[in-house]
Backbone bond lengths (Angstrom), bond angles and torsions (degrees), N, CA, C in turn:
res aa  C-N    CA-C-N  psi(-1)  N-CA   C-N-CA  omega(-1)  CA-C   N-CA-C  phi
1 X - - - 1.464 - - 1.525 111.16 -
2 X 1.610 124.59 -48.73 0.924 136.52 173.08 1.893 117.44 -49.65
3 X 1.252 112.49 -35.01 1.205 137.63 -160.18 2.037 89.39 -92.32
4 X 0.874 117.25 -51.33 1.486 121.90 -164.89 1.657 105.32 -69.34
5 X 1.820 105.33 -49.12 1.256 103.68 179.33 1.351 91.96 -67.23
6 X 1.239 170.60 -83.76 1.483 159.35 -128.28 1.274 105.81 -65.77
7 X 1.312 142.01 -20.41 1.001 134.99 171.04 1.608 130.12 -97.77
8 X 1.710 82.13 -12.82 1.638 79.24 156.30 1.954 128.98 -99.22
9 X 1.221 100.52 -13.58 1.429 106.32 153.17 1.467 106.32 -62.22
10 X 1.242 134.28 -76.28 1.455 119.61 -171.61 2.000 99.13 -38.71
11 X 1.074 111.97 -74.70 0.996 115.86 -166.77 2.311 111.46 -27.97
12 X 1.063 99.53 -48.68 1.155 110.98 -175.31 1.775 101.47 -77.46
13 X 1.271 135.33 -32.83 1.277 132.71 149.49 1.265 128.83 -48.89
14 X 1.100 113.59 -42.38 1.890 126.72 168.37 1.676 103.52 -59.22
15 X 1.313 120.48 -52.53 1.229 129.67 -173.25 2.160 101.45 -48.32
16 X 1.506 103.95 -67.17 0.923 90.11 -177.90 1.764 127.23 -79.72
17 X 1.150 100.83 -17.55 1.721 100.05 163.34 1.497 105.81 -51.79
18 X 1.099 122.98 -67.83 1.520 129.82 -176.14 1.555 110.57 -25.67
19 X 1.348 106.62 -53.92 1.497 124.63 -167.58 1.870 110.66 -76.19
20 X 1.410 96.73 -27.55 1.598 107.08 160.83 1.653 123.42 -52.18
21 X 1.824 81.39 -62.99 1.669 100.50 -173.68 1.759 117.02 -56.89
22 X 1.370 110.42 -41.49 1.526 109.92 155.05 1.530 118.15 -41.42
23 X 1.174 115.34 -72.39 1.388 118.16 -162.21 1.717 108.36 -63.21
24 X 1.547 104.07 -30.19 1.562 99.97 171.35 1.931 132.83 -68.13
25 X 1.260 79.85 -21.37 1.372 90.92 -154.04 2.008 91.53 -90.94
26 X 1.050 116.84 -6.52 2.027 146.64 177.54 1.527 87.72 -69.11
27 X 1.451 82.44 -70.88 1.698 100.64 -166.79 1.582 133.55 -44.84
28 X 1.350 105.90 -39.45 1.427 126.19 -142.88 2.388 75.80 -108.70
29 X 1.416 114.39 -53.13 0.877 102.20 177.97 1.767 121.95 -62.73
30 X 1.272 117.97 -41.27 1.511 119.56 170.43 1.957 110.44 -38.53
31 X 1.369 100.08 -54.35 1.245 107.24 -148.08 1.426 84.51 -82.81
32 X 1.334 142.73 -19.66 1.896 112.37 166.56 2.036 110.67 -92.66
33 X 1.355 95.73 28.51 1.140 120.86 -167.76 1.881 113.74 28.93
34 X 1.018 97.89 70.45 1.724 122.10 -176.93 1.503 91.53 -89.51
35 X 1.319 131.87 145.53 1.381 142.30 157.86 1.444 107.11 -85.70
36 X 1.329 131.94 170.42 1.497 123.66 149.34 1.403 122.59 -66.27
37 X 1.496 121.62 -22.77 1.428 121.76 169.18 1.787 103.18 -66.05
38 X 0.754 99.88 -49.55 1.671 104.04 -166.06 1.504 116.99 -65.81
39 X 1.587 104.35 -41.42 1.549 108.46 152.88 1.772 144.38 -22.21
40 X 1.950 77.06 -79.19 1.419 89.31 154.20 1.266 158.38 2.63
41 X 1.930 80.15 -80.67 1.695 111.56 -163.98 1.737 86.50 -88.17
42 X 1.091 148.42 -13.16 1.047 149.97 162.45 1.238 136.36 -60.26
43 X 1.557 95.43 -54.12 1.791 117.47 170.61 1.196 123.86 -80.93
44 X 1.221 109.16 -19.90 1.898 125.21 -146.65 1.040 123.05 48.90
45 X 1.673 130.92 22.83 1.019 89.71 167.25 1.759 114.66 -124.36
46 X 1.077 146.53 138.74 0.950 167.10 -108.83 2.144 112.72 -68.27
47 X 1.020 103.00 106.91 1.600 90.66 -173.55 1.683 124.17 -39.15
48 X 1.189 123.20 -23.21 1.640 134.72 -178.90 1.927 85.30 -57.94
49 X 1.391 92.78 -63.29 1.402 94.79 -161.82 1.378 132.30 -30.87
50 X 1.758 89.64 -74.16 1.756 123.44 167.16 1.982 97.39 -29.09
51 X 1.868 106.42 -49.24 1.377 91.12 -172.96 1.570 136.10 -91.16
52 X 1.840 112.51 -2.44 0.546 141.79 146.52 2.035 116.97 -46.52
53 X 1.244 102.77 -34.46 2.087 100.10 -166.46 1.454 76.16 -97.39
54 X 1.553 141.11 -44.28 1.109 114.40 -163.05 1.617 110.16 -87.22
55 X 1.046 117.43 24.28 1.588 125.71 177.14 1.987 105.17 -113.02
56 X 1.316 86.54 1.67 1.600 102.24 -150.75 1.369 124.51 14.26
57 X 1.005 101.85 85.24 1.625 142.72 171.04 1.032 120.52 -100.48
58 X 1.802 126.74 -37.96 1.326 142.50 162.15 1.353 117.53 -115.01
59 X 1.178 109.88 158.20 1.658 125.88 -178.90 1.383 109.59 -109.17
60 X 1.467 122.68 99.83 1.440 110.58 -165.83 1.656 113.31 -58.66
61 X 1.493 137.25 155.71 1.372 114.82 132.43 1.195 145.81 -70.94
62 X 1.328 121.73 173.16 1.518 107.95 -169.52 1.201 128.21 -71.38
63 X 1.940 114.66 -21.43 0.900 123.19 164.87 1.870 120.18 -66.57
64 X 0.980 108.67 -24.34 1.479 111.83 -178.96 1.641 119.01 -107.01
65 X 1.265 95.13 1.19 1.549 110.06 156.82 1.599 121.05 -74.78
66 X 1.654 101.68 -57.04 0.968 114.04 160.06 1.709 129.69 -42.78
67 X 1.375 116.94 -24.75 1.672 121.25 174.11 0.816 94.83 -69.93
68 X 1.772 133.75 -67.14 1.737 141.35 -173.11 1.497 104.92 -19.51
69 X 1.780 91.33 -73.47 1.653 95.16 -163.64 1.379 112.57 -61.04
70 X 1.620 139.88 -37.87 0.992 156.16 166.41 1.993 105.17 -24.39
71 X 1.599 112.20 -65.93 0.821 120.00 -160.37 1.954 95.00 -87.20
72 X 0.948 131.20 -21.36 1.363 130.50 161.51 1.372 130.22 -51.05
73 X 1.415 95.68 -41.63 2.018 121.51 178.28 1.287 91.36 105.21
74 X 1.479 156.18 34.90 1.178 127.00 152.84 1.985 115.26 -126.10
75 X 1.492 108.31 170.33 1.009 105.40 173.62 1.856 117.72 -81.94
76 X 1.350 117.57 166.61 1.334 116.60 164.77 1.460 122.38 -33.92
77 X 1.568 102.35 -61.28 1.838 113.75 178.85 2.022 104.56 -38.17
78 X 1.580 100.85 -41.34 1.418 103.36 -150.29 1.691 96.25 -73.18
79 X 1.702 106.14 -27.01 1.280 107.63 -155.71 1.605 100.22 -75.30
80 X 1.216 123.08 -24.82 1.439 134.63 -156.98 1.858 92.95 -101.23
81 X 1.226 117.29 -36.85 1.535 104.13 170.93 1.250 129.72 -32.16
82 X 1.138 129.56 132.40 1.610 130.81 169.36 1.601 104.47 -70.51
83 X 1.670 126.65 126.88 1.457 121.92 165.57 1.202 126.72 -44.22
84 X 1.907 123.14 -28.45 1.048 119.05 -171.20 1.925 126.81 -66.61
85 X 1.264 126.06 144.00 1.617 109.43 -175.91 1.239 93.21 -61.57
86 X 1.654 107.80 177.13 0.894 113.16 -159.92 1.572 107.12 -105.79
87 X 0.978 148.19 127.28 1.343 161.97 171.62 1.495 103.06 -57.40
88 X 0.695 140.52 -100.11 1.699 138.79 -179.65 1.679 130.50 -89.00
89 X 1.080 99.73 169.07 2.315 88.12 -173.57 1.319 92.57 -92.72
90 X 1.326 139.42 -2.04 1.581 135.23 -150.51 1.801 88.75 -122.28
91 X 1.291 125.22 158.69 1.510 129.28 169.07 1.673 93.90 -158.73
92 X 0.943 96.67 133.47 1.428 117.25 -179.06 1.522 130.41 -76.63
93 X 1.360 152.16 132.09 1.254 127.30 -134.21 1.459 113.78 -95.60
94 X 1.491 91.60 -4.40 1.409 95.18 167.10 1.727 131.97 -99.88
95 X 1.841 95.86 4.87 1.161 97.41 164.98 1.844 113.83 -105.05
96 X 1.345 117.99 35.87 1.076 108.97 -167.37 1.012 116.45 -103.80
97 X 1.334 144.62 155.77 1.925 132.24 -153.04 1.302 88.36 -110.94
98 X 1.776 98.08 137.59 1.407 136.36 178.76 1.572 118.41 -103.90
99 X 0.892 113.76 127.75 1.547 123.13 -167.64 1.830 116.67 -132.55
100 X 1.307 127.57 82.43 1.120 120.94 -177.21 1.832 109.16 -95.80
101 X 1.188 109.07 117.69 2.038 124.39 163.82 1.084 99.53 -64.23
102 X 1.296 110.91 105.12 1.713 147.48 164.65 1.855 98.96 -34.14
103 X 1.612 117.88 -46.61 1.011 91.11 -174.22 1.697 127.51 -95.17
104 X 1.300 117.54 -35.28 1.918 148.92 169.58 1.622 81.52 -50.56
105 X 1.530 134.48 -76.32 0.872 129.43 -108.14 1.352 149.21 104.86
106 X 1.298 99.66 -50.34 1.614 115.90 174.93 1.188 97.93 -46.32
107 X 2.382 82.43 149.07 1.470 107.02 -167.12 1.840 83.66 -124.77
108 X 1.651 103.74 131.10 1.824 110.64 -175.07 1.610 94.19 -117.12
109 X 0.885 115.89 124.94 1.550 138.19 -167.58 2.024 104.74 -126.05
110 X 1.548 113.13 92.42 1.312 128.44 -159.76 1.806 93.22 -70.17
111 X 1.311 126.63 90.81 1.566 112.27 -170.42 1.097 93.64 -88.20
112 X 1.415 171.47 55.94 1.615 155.21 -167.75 1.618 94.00 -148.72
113 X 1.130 120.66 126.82 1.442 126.28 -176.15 1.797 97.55 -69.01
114 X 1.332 110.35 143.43 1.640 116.96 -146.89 2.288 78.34 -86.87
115 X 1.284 90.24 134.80 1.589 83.62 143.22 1.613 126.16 95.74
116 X 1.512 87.08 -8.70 1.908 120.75 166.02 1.167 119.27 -87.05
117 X 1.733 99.75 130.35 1.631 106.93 -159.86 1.847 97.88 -70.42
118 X 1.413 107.31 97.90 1.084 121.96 171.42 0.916 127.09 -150.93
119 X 1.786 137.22 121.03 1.561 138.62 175.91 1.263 114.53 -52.57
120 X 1.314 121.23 -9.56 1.427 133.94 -168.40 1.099 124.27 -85.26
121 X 1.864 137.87 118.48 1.322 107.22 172.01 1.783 89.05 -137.22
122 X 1.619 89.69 148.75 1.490 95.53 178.40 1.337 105.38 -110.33
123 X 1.803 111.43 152.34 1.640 115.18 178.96 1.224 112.84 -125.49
124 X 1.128 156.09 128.56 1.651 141.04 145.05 1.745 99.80 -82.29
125 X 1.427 84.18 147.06 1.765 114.41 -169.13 1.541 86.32 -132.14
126 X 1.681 110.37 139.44 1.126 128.20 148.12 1.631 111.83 -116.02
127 X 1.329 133.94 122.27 0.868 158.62 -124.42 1.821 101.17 -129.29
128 X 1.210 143.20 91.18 1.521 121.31 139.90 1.123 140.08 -38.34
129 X 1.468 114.46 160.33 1.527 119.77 -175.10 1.308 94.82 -60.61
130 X 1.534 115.03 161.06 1.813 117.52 163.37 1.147 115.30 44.74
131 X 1.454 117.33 12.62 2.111 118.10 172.03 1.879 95.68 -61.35
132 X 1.101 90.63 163.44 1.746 119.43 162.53 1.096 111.80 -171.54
133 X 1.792 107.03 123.11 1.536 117.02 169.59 1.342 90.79 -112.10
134 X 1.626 101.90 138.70 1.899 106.89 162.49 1.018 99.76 -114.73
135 X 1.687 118.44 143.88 1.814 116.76 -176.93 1.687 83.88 -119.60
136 X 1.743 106.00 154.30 1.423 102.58 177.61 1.590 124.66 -90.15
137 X 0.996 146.74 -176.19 1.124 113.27 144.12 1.486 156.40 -79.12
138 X 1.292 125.79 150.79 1.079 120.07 -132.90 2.115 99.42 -120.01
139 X 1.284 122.67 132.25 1.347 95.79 174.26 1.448 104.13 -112.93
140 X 1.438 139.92 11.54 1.137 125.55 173.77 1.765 103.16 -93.32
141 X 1.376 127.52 1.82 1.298 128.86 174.20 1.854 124.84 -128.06
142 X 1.966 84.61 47.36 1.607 88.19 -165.97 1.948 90.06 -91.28
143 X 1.429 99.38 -26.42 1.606 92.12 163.00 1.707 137.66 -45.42
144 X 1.416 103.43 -31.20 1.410 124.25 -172.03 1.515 106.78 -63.62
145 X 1.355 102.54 158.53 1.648 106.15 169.92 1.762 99.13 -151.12
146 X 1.200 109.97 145.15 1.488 116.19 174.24 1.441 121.21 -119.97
147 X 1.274 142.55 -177.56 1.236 149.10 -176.12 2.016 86.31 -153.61
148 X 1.411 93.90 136.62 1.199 109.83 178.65 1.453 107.15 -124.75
149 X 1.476 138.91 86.80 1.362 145.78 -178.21 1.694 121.86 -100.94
150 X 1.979 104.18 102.00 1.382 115.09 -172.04 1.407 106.79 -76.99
151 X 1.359 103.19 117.41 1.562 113.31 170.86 1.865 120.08 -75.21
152 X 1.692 101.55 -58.97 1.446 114.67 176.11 1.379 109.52 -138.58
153 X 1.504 121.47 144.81 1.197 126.89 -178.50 1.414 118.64 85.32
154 X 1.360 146.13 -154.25 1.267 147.96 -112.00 1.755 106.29 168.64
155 X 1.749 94.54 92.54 1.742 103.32 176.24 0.894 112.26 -103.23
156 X 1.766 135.08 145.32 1.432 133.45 147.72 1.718 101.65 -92.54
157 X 1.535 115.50 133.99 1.242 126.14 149.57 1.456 115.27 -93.04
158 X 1.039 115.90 118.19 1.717 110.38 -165.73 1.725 99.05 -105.31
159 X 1.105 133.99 120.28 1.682 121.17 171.38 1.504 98.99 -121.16
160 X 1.425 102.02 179.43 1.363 99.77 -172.07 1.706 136.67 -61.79
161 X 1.613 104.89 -11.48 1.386 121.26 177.29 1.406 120.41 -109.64
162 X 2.026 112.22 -25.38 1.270 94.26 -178.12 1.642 82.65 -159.92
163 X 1.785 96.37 165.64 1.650 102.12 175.23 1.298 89.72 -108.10
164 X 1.508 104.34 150.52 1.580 126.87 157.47 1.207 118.16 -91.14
165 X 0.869 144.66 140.06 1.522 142.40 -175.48 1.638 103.00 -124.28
166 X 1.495 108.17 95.57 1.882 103.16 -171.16 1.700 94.87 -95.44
167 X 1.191 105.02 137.23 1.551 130.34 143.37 1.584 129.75 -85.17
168 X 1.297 141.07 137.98 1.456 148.93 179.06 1.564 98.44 -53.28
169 X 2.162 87.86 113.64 1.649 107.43 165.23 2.015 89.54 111.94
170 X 1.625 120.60 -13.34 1.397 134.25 -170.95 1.776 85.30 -72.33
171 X 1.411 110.96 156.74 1.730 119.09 167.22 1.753 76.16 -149.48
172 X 1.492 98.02 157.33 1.286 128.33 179.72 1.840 96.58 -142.44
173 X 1.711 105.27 133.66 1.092 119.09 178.60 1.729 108.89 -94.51
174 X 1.260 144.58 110.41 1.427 103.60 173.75 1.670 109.09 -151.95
175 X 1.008 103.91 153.75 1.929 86.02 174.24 1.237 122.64 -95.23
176 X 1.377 108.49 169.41 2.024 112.92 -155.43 1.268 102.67 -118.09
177 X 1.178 133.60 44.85 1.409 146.73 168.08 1.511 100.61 -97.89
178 X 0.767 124.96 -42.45 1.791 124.51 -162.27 1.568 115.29 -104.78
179 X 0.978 118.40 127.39 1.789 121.79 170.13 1.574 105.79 -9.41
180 X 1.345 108.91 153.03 1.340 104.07 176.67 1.969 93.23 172.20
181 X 1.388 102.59 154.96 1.370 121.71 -175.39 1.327 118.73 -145.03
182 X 1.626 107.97 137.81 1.628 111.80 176.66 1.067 114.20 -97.89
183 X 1.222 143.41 130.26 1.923 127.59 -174.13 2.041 88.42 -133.79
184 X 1.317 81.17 148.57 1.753 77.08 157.14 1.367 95.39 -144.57
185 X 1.256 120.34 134.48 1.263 139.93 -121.46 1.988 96.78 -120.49
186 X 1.346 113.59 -13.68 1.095 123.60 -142.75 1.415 93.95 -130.84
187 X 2.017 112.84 171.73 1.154 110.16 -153.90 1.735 98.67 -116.61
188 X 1.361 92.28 50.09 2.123 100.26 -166.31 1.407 89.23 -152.86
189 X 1.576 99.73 138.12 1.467 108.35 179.58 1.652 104.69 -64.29
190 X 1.522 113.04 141.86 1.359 90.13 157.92 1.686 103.38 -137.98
191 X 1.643 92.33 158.79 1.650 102.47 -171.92 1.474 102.23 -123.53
192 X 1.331 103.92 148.61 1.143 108.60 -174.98 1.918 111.29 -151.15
193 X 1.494 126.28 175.51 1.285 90.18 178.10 1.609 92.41 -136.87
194 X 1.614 109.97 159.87 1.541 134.48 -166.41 1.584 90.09 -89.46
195 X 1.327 119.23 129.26 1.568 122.08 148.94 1.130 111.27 -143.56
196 X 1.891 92.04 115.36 1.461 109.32 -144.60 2.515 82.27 -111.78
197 X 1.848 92.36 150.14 1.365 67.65 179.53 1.391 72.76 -145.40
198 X 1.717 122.25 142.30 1.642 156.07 -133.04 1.351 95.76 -87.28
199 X 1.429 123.49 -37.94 1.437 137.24 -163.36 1.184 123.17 -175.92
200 X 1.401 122.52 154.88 1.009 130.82 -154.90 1.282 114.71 -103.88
């Protein structure tokens, strides 16, 4: 019972994230005045699509979220930010934006108070058994650098030369310009958190 109601809160959280991510992704494209043709041919990925998530009709993945923002100029953190300044340095954990990938699973939990002059943004990821996200590479985020810190469970970071294999209390240094994949390999959720920083 306990287990069912929790999944229908997520469930009902996904619903309205979804309905966010449409209207943001409208938004954020209008205002660098991007067309959906122009998008597209930018992101690759297919104009039906792009108009399809902003009709929200589709649930992007994270990997193909990631093209959007890529070809926009911003990072994930930026894409999920609220425009408004920020009212306080503190955000509360229950006001923090939830983001579950329709396909992995993964649950992205924006912990960094939105809107503080900071290069810094922090993420918690909850992770499924046997998930894999592959992100492509990216050249508007060869500036970026992340910290990848395993709390519970068992991550592979896979990049193009070598896998990491993190264990809980493991940090991985690496930059987000280049292909790269999260797998968790194992039959235990594991969470861990992104500290992603804008520039170097």
């Amino acid at each position: 019972m306990i287990r069912e109601f929790h999944d229908l809160i997520m469930e009902n959280e996904q619903q309205a994230s979804d309905l966010q991510v449409g209207e943001r992704l409208k938004i954020l494209r209008n205002r660098q005045s991007f067309t959906l043709d122009r998008l597209a041919a930018a992101s690759g990925v297919s104009r039906a699509m792009i108009s399809r998530i902003e009709r929200e009709e589709a649930s992007p993945t994270a990997a193909l979220l990631a093209r959007l923002c890529e070809a926009l100029g911003l990072s994930l953190s930026a894409f999920f930010a609220p425009d408004e300044p920020a009212c306080a340095p503190l955000i509360r954990h229950a006001q923090q934006r939830l983001w579950r990938d329709p396909v992995s699973g993964y649950l992205r939990r924006s912990v960094s108070p939105p809107g503080v002059a900071s290069r810094v943004d922090i993420v918690e990821v909850e992770f499924p058994p046997g998930a894999r996200v592959s992100f492509p590479p990216r050249e508007e985020s060869r500036a970026m650098t992340q910290h990848i810190w395993l709390f519970e469970g068992v991550l592979d970071m896979e990049l193009p030369e070598v896998t990491h294999r993190l264990h809980p209390g493991d940090c991985l240094f690496m930059d987000i310009g280049d292909a790269f994949s999260f797998h968790n390999p194992s039959d235990q959720l594991a969470r861990y958190a992104v500290v992603l920083d804008r520039g170097r």
